[in-house]
N, C-alpha and C positions, 0 to 999 in steps of 0.2 A: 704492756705494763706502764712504760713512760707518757703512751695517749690517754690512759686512765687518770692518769696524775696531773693533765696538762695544765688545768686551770690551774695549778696553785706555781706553774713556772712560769717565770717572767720570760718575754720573748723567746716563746716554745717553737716557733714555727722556723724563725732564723736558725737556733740553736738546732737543730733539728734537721736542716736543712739537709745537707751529705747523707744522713742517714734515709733520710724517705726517699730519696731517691732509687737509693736501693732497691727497693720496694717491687717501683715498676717493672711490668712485663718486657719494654723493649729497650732497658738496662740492662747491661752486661757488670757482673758479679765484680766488683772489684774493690779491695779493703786493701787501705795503704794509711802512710803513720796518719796523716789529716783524719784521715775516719776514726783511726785508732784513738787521735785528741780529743774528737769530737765526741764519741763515746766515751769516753774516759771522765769528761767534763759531763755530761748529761747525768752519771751515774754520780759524780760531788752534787750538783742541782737535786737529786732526787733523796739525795742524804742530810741536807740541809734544808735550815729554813729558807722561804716559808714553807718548802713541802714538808717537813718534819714540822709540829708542831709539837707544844708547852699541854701538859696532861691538866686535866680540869677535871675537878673532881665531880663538879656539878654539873657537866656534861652526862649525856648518856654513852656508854660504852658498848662498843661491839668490836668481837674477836670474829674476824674474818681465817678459813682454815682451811686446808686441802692437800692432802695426798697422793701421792704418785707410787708408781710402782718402787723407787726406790729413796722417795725422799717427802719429808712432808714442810709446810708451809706456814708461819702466823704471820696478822698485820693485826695491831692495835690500831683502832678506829675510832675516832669524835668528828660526828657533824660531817663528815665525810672524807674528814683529813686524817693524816697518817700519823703516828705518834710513834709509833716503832715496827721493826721488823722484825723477824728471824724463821729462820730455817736450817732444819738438819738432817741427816740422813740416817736413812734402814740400816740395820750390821743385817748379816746374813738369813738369820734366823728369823726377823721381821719380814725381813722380804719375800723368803720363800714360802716361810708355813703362817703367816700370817693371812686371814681371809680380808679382802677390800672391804668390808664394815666394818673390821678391827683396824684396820690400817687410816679409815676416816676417822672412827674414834680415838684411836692414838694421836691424831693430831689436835684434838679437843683437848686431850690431856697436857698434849705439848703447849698448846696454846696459853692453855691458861696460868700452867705451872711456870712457864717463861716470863708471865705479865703478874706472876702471883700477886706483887704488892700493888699492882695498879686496880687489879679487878675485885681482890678479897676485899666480903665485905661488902661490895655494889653488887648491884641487879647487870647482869651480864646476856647480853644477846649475841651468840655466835651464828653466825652463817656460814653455810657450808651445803656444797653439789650434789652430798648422796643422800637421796630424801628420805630411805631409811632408818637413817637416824633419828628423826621428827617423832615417829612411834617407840621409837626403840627402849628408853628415856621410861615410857609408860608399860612396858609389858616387865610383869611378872620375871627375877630374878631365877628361876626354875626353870623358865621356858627358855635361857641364855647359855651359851660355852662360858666355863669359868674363867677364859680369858676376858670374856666381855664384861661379865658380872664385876671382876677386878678393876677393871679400868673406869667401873661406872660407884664403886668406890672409891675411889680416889679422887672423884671430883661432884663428890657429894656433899662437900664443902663448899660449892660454890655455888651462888645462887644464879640460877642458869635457864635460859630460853633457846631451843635451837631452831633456827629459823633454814628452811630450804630458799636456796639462791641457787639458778640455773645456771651450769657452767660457762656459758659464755658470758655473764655480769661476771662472775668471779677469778677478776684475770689476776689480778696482784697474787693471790695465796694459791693458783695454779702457776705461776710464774716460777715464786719460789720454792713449791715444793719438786720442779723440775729439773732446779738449779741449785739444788739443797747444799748447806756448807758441809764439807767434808770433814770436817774438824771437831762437829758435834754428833753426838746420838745422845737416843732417849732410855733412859737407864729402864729397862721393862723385868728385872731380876724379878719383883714380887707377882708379877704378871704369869710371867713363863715358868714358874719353879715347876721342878719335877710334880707330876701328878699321878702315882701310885695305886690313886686312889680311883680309876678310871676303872678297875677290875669290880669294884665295890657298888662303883654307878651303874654299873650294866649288869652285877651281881654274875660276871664271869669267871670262870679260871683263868691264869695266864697263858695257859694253852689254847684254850675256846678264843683267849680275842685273839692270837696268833693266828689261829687257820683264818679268823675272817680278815685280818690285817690282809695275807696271802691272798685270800680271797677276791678282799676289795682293790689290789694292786693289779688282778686281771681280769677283773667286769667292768666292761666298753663303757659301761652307763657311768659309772660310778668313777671310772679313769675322767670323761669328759664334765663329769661334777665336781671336780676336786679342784677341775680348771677353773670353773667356773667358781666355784670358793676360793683362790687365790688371788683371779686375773678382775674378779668383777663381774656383776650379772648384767648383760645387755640393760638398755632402757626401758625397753616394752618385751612383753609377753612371746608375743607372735616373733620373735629372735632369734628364741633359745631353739634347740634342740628338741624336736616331737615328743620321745621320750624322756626328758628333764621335766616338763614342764610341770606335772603333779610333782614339783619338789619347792615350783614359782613362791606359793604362799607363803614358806618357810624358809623361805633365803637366806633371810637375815639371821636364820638360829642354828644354821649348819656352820662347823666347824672342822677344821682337822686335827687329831688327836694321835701323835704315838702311829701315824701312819690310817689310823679307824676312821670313819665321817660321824659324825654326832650330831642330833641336833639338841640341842641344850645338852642333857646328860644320858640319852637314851643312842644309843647304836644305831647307827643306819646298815643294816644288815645286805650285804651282797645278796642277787640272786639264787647262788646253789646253798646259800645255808639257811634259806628260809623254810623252804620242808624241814629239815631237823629241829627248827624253834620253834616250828607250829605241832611238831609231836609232843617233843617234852611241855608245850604250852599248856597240850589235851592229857598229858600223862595221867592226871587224876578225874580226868571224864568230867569236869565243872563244866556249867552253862555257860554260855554266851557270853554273859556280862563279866563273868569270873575272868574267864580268859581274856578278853580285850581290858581290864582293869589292871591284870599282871602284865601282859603285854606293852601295856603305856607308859608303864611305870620305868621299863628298862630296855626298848627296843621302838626300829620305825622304821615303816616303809612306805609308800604311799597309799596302795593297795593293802593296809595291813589289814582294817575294819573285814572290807570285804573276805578275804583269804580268810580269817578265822571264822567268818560266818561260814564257808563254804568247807573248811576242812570239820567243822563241829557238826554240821549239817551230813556231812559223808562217813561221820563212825557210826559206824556199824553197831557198836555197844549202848550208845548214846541212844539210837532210832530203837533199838527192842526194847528197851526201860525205858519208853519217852510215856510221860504223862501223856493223859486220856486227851480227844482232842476237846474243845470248848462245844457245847449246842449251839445247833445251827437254828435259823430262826423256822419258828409254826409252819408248818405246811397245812394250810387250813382245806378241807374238802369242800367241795362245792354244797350250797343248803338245796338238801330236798325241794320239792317243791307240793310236798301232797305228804301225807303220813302213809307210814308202811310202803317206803319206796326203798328206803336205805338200812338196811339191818347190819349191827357190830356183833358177836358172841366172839365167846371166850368159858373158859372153864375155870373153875376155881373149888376148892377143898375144905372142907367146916367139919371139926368132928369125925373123921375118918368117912365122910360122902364126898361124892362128887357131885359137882353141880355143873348145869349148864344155863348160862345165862344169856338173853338174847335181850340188847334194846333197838328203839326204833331212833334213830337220826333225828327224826322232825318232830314227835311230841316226845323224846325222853320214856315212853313207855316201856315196862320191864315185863317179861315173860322169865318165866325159873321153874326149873325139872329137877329133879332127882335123876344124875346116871347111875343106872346098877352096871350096864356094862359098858368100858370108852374104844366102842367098836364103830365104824362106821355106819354098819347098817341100825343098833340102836341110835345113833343120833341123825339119823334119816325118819326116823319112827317119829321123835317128836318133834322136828320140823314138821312134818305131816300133820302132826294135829294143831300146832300153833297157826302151819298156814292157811287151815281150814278151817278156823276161827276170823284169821284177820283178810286173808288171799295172801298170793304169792306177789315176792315183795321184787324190786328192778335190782338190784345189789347186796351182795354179803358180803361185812370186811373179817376178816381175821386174821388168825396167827397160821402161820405153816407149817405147823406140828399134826401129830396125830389127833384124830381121824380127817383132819381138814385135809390133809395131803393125799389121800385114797383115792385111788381111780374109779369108785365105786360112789364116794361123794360126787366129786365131778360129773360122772355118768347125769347123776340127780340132777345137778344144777343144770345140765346142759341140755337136760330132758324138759325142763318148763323155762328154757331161755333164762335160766337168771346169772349173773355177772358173778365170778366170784374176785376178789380182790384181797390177796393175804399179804399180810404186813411185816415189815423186815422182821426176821427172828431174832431173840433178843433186844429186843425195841423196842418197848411197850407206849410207848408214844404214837409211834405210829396207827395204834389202836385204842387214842385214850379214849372214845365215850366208852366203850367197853369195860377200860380199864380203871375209867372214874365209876362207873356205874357197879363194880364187883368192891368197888371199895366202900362205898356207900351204903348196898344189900347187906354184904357180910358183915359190918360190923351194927347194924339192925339186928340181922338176922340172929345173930350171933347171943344179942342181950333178948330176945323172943322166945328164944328154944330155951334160954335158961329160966324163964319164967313158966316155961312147962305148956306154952304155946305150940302151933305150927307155924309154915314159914308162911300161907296165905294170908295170918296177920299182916304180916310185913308188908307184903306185894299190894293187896287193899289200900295199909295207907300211903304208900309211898305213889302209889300210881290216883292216888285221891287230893295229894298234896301240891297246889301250885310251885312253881320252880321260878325263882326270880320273882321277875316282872310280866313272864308268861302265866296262862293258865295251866290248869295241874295238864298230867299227862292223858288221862284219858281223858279228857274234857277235847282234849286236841287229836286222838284218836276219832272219841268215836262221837264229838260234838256235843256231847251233854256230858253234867257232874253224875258221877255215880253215888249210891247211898249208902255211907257206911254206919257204925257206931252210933254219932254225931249228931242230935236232934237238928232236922232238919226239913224247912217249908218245901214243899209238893210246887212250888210255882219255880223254886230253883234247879229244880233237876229236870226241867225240861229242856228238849233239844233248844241249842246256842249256836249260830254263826258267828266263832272266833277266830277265823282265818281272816279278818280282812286286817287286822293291824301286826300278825306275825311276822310276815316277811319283813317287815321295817324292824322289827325286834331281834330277828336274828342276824339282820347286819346290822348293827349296831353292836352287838354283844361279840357277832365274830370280829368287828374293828377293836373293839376294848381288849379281849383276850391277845389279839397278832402286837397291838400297842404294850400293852403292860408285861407279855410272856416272852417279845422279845428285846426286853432291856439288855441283858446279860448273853444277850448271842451274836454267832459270828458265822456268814455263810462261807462255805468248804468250795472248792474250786472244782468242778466236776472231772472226774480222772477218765481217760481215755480205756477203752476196750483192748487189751492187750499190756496194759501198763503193770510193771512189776509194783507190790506194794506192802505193807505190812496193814496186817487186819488185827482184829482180835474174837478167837474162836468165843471163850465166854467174856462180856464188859470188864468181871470181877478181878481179872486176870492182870497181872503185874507186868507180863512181857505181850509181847507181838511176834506174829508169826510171819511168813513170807508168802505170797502168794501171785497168780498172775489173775485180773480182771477178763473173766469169757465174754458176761454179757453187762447191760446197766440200763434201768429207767431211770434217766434223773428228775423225771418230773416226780416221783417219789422215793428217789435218791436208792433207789435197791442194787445192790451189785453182787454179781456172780460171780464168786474168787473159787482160782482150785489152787488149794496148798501143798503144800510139797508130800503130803501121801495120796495126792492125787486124788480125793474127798474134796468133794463140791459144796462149797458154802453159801448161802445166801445173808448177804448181811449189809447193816445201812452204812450210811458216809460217814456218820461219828463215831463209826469201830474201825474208820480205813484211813491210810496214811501212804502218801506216795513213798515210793523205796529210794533214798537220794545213794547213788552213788559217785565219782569223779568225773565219770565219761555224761553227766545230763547236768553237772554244773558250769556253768560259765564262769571260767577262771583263769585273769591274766598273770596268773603264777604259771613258772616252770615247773612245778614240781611234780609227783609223782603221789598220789594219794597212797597213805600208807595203812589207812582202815583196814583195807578188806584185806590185806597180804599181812599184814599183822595178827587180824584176830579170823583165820581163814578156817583153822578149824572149829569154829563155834558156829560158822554159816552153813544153813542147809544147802544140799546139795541139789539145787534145783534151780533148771536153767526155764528163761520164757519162750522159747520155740517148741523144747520137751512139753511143757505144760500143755501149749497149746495143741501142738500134736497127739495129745494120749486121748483116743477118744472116752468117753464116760458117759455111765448108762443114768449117773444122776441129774443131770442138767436140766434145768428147768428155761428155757426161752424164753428172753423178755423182749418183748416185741417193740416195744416204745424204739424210735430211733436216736441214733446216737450221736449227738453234738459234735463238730470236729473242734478241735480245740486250735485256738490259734496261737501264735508264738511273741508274745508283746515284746519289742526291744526296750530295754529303758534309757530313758533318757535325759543326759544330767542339765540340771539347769545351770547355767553361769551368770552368775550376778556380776556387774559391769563395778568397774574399779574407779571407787570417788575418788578426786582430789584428796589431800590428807591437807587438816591444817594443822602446821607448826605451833608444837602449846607447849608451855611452859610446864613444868613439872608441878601437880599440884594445884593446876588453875584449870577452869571451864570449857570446855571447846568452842573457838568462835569460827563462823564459817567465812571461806574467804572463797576467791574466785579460783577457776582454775588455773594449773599453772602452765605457760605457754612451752610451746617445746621447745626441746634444748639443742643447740646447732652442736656439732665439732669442735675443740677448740683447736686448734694447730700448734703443733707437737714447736716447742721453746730449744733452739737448739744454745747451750751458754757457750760462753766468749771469752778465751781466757785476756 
């Protein structure tokens, strides 16, 4: 302290003399009355002019400040010289329950209220070691212990710059607050008043904060955090404590309260009481957002975000009323390459008939029957005659319903080699030219029979009419316009080579449709063969059922669920949903999921080894093989910690350099 000051004492080096000696390493410790005068006199020099100087208004001012564990420190500052001092000391209560960023700011408060008439009124720049404060100054009163908020009213009168100074420049007001006068404290009544109202911020009983008070008085974590909010947080990161460290960013806003840790006015909840806060969190089964909005409002942990994702994810109630999942994007089929290679049918109902309806992949061309009966051997009959008109075709897509699923149809198909390919049940997507094509017939159809027509009206012009930007459909069947109605030249309805600009037309149109159909879609993550999950037997259906994955093609997303009557289903990925429970979440909570022991009799009773063990005579084998799924770890990024620059409340941020590190200071021992 007295090297700090030396320039402003006249022969510092003589005066001075006995005591640096001391100093030295191969000096032996020895105070006698000469040293006693000599210090005695060094300490009148540093009390007097010229080291005291005459206050100037039109000087700039800086309050230099600093705290210690039981005392804190001011120097009134101009131009580098000292204008006055003082320091005083902690009562009990400061000392113990006070956190080291209340205890630096209480010397801001000291400071300035001790020089009140010198500084009110001026533009004030304080300096001070815990660089904390710099931000502190700008964040949001809410986010603050109402001790802090307190003391940052109280000096919101003054017009104020806190500036970070590295402890080892700041020797003077780390001197004094080492040596703090015992005669004075800092009256903190408005500060510390009873606060009642702690049950209200946390929206607790007096009981509920008691057990976490017990609580947090023997969680190891939470014991070593409280040390750490009294005694001071290390200077760097890499310091603290492994487990502490997700508490690093919020240092500054943890407090002790009434025995609780707070950060601003939300609970820092011990370990064993966090499963009981995430129950009654979900009590009313709200989403995501609900819960972590209620949660912020009156509680914290580090891990809190995660923990409610993972306990809202694990109720059981939640997962079978969960909304439908979003579509996934077009699964486009490959284009023909020839017509009458790819055939879609499907059946549909007009008028109390049945119809069957058959179109071609590559020219859009429509074939339509009358079913008297929906047996498989009559719709063997009119495949027969349609494919003895056109020839037999390399692929048929359909549904997996009757008669398509007959051993008897299959026989057929497998009798002149052709593919069959049925499409998820309940999916009608996965069979749209079909299912565009019965939308477009029947509602033809439908204004034709009412005009007292037949439906070959229909079929004539719709199979006569260009599509798009292509030619009509049978022009692309059978290479020439047919004749219908239509007055029409003899030189147009001869054979036409219109294959050579198709293929470029039909990519282009399948780019257009995958572009503009999958604005609003989201792809589904392919679920493992064996995985428990919840499906939905009809789309229309409000809940989910349970079931375990036998088989899966993901290259057309079909999966083979057996649910819990042991009824085999086949059904796509946008009717299925992985089944979350405690033991497949990753979760650095202690606690104990309490979904499924809570709502246990609402769960079927169906395990996934029973499932998979029960053999079943419905099972349909999907041959496609099956993706092994791999297991991603996530991983957090950490953003590197700028320099902060010291700004004045109120004013611009300018950037400044970093600040250099800060050495040790050496513990001041006083001298009576």
């Amino acid at each position: 302290m007295a090297t700090y000051l030396m320039k402003f004492v006249k022969n510092f080096a003589s005066e001075t003399f006995a005591l640096r000696q001391l100093l030295k390493k191969e000096v032996d410790w020895f105070w006698d009355k000469n040293t006693q005068k000599e210090y005695e006199k060094l300490k009148n020099l540093l009390m007097n002019a010229p080291v005291l100087q005459y206050f100037d208004i039109h000087q700039p001012i800086v309050v230099s400040v600093d705290a210690s564990s039981y005392g804190l420190g001011a120097m009134l500052i101009q131009n580098n010289g000292v204008v006055a001092y003082s320091s005083a000391s902690l009562n009990e209560l400061q000392r113990v329950r006070y956190a080291q960023i209340e205890k630096e700011l209480l010397a801001c408060v000291y400071g300035l209220e001790k020089f009140h008439h010198f500084v009110y009124g001026n533009k004030i720049t304080i300096h001070s070691d815990h660089k904390p404060l710099v931000n502190l100054i700008k964040k949001p009163y809410e986010s603050m212990s109402p001790r802090l908020v307190r003391m940052l009213l109280r000096i919101q009168r003054y017009d104020i710059e806190i500036v970070y100074v590295p402890g080892k420049d700041l020797v003077v007001a780390d001197a004094l607050s080492r040596a703090p006068n015992v005669n004075q404290f800092v009256n903190t009544d408005d500060v510390d008043q009873s606060l009642p109202a702690i049950c209200s911020l946390v929206n607790a009983t007096p009981n509920k904060l008691e057990e976490v008070k017990e609580k947090t008085a023997t969680d190891r974590s939470l014991i070593k955090l409280k040390q750490y909010i009294v005694d001071g947080w290390p200077v760097d990161k890499s310091h603290v404590d492994v487990d502490l460290r997700e508490f690093w960013h919020c240092r500054d806003e943890l407090h002790i309260l009434d025995g609780c840790i707070l950060r601003g006015s939300r609970l820092v909840l011990p370990s064993e009481c966090r499963a009981d806060a995430l129950k009654k969190l979900h009590d009313g089964h709200f989403g995501l957002v609900s819960c972590k909005k209620r949660a912020r409002e009156v509680m914290y942990w580090p891990s809190l975000n995660s923990d409610i994702d993972n306990f809202v994810k694990c109720c059981h109630l939640c997962q079978k009323y969960s909304t439908a999942n979003q579509h996934e994007p077009i699964v486009s089929r490959d284009i023909p390459d020839r017509p009458w290679s790819t055939l879609g049918m499907d059946f549909f109902k007009l008028y109390g008939k049945d119809y069957l309806l058959v179109i071609d992949y590559y020219s859009k061309y429509v074939e339509l029957d009358v079913m008297h009966l929906m047996t498989a051997r009559s719709l063997i009959n009119h495949l027969q005659t349609m494919f003895a008109r056109h020839g037999l075709p390399d692929e048929i897509v359909s549904d997996s319903g009757p008669p398509f699923d007959s051993a008897e149809f299959h026989q057929y198909l497998k009798e002149f080699d052709v593919k069959h390919s049925p499409s998820s049940p309940r999916y009608p997507r996965s069979n749209g030219e079909a299912e565009r094509a019965i939308q477009t017939i029947k509602n033809s159809l439908r204004k034709t029979l009412e005009e007292g027509k037949n439906m070959n009206t229909t079929l004539m012009n719709y199979r006569a009419t260009p599509k798009y930007d292509l030619p009509s459909p049978a022009e692309l069947l059978m290479g020439r316009k047919i004749r219908t109605g239509l007055p029409t030249h003899p030189l147009v309805l001869k054979p036409n080579h219109v294959h050579q600009n198709v293929d470029k037309i039909f990519v282009n149109r399948k780019y257009v449709q995958e572009k503009y159909g999958n604005c609003k879609t989201k792809p589904l993550p392919d679920l493992p063969v064996g995985r428990k999950v919840w499906f939905k037997i009809d789309p229309n259906d409000k809940d989910w059922k349970v079931g375990v994955i036998l088989s899966a093609d993901y290259k057309l997303r079909r999966y083979e669920i057996k649910g819990s009557s042991s009824r085999v289903y086949i059904r796509n990925r946008v009717h299925i949903k992985p089944y979350v429970d405690s033991e497949q979440v990753t979760n650095r909570m202690t606690y104990q999921s309490v979904s499924v022991e809570d709502y246990g009799d609402l769960i079927p009773d169906i395990q996934t080894e029973q499932l998979l063990a029960e053999p079943t005579s419905l099972r349909i084998p999907i041959t496609h093989p099956v993706t092994p799924v791999r297991t991603v770890t996530p991983v957090r990024t950490v953003t590197p910690v700028r320099s902060v620059t010291p700004v004045r409340l109120g004013t611009p941020v300018r950037p400044v350099t970093p600040v250099r590190s800060v050495t040790p200071v050496r513990s001041f021992t006083p001298v009576r």
